[in-house]
N, CA, C and O of each residue as an XYZ file, in Angstrom:
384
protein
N      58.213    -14.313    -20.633
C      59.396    -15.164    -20.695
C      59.048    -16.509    -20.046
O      58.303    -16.589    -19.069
N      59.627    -17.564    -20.641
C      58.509    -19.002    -20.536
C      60.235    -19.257    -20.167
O      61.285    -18.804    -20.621
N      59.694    -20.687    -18.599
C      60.947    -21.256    -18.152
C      60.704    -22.682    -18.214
O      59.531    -23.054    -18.210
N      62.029    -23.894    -18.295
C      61.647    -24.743    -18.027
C      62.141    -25.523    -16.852
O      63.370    -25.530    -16.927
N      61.797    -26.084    -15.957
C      62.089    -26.478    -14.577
C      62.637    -27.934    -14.997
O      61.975    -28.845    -15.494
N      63.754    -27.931    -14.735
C      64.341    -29.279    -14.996
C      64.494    -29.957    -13.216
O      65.296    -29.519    -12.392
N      63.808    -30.742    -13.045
C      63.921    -31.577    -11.845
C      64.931    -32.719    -12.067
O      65.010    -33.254    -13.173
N      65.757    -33.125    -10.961
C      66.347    -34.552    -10.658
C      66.518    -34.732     -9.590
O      67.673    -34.446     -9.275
N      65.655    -35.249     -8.429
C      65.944    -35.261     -7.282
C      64.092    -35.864     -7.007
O      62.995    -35.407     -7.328
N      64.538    -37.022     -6.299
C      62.889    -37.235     -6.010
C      62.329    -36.362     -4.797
O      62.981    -36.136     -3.777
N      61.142    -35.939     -5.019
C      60.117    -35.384     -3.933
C      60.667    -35.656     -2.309
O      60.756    -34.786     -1.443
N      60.923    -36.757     -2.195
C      61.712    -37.341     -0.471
C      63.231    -36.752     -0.329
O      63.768    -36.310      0.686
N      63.680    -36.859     -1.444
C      65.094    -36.644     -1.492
C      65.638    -35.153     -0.902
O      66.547    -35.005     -0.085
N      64.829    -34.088     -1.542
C      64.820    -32.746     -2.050
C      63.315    -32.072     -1.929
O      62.227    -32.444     -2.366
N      63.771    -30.763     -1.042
C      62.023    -30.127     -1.260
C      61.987    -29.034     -2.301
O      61.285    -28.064     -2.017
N      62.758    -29.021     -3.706
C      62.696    -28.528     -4.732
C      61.230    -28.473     -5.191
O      60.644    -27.442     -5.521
N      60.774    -29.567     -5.174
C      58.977    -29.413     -5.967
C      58.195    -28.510     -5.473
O      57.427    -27.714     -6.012
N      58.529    -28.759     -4.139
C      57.493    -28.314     -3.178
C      57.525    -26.548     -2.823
O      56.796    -25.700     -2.307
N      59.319    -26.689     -3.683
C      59.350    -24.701     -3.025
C      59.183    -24.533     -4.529
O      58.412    -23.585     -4.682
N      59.668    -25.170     -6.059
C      59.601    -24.093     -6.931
C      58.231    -24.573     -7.623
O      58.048    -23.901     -8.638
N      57.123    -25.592     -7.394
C      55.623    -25.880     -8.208
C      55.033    -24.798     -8.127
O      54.629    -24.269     -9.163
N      54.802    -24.098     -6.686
C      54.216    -23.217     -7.273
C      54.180    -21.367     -7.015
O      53.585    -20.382     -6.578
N      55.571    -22.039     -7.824
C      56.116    -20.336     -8.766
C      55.390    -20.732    -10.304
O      55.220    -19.712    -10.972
N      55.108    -21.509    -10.727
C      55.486    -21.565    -12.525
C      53.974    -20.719    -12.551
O      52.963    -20.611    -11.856
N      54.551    -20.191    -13.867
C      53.482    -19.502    -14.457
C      53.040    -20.184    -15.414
O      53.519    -21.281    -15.702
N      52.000    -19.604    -16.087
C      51.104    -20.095    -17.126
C      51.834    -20.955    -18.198
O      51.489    -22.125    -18.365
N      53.015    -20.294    -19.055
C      53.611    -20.849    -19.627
C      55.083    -21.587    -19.408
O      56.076    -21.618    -20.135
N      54.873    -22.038    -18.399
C      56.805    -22.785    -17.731
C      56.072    -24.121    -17.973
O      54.920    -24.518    -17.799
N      57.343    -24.705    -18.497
C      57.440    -26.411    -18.400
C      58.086    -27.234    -17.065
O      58.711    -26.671    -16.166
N      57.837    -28.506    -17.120
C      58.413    -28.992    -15.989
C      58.827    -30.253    -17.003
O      58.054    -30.916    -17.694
N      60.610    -30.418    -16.861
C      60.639    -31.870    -17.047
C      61.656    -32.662    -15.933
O      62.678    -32.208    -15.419
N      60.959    -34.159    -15.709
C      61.306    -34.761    -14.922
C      62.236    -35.558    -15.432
O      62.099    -36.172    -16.489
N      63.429    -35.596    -14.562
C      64.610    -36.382    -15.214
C      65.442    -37.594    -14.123
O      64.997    -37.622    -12.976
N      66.106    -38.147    -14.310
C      66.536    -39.237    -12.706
C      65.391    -39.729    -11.384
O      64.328    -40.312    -11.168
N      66.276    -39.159    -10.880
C      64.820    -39.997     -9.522
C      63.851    -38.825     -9.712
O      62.807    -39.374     -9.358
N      63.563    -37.768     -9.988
C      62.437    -36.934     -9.742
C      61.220    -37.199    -10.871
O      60.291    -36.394    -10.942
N      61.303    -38.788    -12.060
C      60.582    -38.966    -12.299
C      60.046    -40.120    -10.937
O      59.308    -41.032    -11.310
N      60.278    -40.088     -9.970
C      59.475    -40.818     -8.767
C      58.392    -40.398     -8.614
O      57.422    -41.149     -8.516
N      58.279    -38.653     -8.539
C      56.920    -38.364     -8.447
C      56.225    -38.393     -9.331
O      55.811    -37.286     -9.675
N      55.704    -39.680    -10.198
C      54.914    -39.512    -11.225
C      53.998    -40.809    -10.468
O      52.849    -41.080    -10.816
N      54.612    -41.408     -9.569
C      54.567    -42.551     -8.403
C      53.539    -42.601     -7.259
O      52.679    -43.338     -6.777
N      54.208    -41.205     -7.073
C      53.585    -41.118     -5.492
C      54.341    -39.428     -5.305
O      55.285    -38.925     -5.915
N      53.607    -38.965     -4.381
C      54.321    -37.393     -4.048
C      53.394    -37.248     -3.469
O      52.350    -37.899     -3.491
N      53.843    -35.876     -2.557
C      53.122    -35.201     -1.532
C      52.051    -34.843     -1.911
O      51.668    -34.675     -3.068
N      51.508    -34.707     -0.950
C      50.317    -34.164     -1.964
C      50.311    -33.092     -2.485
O      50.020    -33.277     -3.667
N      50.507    -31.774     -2.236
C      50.611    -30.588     -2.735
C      51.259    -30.731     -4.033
O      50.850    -30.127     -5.025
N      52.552    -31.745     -4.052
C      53.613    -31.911     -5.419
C      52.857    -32.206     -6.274
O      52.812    -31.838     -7.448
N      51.680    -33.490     -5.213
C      51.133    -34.176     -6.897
C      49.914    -33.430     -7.600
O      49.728    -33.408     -8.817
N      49.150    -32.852     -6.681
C      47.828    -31.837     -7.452
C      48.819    -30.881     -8.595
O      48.380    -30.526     -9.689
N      50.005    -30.607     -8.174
C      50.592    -29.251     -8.966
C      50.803    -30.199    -10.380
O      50.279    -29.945    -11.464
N      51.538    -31.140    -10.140
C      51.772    -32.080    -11.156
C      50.610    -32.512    -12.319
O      50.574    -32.369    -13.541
N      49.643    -33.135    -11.291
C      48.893    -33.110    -12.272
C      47.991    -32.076    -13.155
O      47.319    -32.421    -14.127
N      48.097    -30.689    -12.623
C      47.717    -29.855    -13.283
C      48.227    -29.173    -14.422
O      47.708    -28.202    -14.972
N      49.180    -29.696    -14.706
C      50.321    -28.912    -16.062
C      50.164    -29.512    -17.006
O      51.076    -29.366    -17.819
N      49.347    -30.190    -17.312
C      48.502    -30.850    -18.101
C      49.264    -30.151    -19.744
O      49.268    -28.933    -19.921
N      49.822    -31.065    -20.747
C      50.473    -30.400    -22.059
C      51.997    -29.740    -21.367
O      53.007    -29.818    -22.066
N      52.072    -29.184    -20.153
C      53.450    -29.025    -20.184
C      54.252    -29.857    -19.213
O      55.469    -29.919    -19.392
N      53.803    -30.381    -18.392
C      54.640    -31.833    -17.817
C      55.264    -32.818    -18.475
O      54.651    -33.467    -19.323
N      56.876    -33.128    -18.108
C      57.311    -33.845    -19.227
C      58.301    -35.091    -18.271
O      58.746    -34.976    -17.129
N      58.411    -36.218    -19.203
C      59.482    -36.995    -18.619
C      60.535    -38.058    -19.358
O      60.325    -38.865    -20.264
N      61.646    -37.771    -18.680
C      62.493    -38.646    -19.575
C      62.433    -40.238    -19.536
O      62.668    -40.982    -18.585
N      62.097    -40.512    -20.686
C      61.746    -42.176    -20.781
C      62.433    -42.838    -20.788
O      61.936    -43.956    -20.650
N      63.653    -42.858    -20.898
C      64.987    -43.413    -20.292
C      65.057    -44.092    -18.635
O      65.286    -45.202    -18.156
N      64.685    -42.590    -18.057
C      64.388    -42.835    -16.588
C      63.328    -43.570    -15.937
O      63.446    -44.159    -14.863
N      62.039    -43.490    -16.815
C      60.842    -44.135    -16.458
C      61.155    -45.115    -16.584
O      60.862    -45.775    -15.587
N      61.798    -45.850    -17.556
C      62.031    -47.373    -18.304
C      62.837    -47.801    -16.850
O      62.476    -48.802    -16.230
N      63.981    -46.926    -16.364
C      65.218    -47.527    -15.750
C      64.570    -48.068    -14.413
O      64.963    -49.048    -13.779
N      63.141    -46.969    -13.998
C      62.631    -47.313    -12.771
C      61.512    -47.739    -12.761
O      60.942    -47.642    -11.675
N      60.789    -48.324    -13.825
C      59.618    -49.275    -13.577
C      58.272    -48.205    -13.547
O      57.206    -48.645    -13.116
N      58.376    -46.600    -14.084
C      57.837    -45.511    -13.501
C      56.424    -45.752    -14.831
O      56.900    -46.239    -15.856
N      55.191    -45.545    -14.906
C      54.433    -45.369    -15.458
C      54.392    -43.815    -15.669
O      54.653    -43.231    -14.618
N      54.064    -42.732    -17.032
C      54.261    -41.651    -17.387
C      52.791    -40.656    -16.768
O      52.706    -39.428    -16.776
N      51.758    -41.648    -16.271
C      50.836    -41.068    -16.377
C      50.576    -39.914    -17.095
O      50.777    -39.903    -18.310
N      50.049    -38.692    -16.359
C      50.118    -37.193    -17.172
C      51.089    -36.613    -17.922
O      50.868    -35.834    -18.849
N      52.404    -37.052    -17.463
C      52.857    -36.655    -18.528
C      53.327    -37.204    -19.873
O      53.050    -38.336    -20.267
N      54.273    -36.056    -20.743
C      54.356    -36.771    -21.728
C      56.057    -37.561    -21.853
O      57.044    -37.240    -21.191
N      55.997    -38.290    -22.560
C      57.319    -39.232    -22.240
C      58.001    -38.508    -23.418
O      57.316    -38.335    -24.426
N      59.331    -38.048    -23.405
C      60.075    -37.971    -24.621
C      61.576    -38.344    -23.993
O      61.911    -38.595    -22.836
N      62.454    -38.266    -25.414
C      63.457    -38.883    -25.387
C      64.351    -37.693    -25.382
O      63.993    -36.549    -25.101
N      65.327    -38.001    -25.659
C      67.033    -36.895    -25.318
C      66.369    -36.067    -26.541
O      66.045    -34.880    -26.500
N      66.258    -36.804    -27.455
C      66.439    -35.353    -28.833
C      65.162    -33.930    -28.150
O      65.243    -32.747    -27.818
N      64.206    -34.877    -28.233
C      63.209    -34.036    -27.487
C      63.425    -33.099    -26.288
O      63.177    -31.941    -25.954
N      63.929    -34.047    -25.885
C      64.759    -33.062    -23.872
C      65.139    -31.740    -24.625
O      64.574    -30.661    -24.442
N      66.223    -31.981    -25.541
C      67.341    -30.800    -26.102
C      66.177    -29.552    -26.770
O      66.138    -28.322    -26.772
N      65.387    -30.565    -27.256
C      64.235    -29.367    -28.351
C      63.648    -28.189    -26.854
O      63.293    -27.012    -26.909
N      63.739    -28.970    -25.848
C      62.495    -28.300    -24.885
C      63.486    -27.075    -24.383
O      63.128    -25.910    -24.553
N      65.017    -27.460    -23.625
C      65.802    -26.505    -23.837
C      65.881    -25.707    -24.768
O      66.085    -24.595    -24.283
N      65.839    -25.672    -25.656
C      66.001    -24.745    -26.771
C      64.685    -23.875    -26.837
O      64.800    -22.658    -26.688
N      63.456    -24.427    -27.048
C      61.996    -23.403    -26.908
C      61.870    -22.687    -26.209
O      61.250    -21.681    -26.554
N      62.356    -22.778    -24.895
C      62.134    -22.213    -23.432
C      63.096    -20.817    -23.112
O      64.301    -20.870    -23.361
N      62.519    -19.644    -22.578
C      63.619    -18.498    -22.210
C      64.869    -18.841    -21.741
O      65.965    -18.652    -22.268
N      64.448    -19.624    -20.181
C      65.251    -19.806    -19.731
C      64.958    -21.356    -18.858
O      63.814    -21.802    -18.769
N      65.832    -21.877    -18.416
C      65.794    -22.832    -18.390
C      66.643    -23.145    -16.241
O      67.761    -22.729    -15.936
N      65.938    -23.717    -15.487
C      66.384    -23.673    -14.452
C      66.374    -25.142    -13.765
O      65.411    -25.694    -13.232
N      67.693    -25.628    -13.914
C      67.626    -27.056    -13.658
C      67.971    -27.118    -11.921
O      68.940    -26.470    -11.527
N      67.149    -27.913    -10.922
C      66.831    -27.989     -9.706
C      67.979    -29.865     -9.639
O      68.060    -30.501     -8.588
């Protein structure tokens, strides 16, 4: 059963990253939405090795990147229709 971790809360804000990164299993997504695309920025360190390792399933809303000047690095940028598709693929879905 494949989950997807919906973040909104930056890394400083909230220690969400830091308690649920690393639960995900092999197949869980992560998408970053509001300030928790910050950590695409800067993050702890532990946040950001996890981050950058999800390599194909790290995701972010480009809305938010645009609103905050955020570069997508690793991940991939999609839009609302896309957001909705990722909800829908995923078992279950656990927004932080």
């Amino acid at each position: 059963m494949n989950t997807l971790y919906i973040f909104t809360k930056s890394p400083w804000a909230r220690r969400d990253m830091e308690d649920w990164l690393p639960r995900l299993d092999p197949q869980d997504g992560v998408l970053l939405i509001q300030d928790a695309v910050l950590a695409l920025k800067g993050a702890p360190a532990g946040v950001r090795e996890t981050l950058q390792g999800l390599q194909g399933r790290l995701f972010a809303l480009e809305a938010d990147l645009v609103a905050r000047g955020i570069a997508a690095g690793k991940a991939r940028i999609v839009d609302d229709a896309v957001a909705v598709d990722l909800l829908a693929t995923h078992d279950r879905v656990l927004a932080l």
